[in-house]
N, C-alpha and C positions, 0 to 999 in steps of 0.2 A: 387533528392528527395525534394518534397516540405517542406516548413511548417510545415503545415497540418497534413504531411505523420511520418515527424519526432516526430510534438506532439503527435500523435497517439503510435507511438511506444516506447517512452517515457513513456506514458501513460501506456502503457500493461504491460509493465516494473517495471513499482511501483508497477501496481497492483498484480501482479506478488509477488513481493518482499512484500507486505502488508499479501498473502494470507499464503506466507511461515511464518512470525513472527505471524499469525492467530495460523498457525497449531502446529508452535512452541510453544506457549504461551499454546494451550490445552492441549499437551502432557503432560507439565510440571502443568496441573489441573489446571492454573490459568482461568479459562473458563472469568471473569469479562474482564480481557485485551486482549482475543480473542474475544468474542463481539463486544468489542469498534473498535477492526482490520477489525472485517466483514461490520460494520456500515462505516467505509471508504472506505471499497471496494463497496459498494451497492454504495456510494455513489459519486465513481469515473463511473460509468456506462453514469451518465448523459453525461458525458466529455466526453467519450469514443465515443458516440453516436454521441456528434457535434464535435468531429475530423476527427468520419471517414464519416461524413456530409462536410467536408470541412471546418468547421467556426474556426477561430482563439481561443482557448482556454485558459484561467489564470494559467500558469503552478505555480503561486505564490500558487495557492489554492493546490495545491496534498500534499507538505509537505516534509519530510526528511526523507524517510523511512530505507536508508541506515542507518541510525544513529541510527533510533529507533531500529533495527533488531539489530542491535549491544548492545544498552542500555538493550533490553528486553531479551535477551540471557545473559547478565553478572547480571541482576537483578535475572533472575531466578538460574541459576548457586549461586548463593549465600543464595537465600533462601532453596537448597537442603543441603546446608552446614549444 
């Protein structure tokens, strides 16, 4: 597997993991920090696009989304309290 092939799937992967804290973040009404999750998803597309183009990609630019999907499920969990 190249590169390439691996940033690609990497890629899909966060985005992936961004659209689940999206859909988590709406159930629980907070619709402002599902927004902000879809605006990262639209605008991981670019990247998406010149991975599976072949071009080397800034995986410094995608972000921490494991962490967030953890922050944003323990932030919501508390404001039900």
């Amino acid at each position: 597997m190249s590169i390439q092939e691996k940033q690609l799937e990497q890629l899909k992967e966060r985005q992936n993991q961004y659209k689940k804290a999206a859909l988590e973040a709406k159930t629980h009404d907070d619709k402002e920090l599902a927004l902000k999750y879809m605006r990262v998803i639209k605008g991981m597309n670019p990247m998406i696009q010149a991975a599976t183009n072949g071009l080397p990609v800034d995986m410094g630019q995608v972000g921490l989304c494991d962490v967030l999907v953890s922050i944003t499920s323990q932030i919501l969990e508390l404001n039900l309290f």
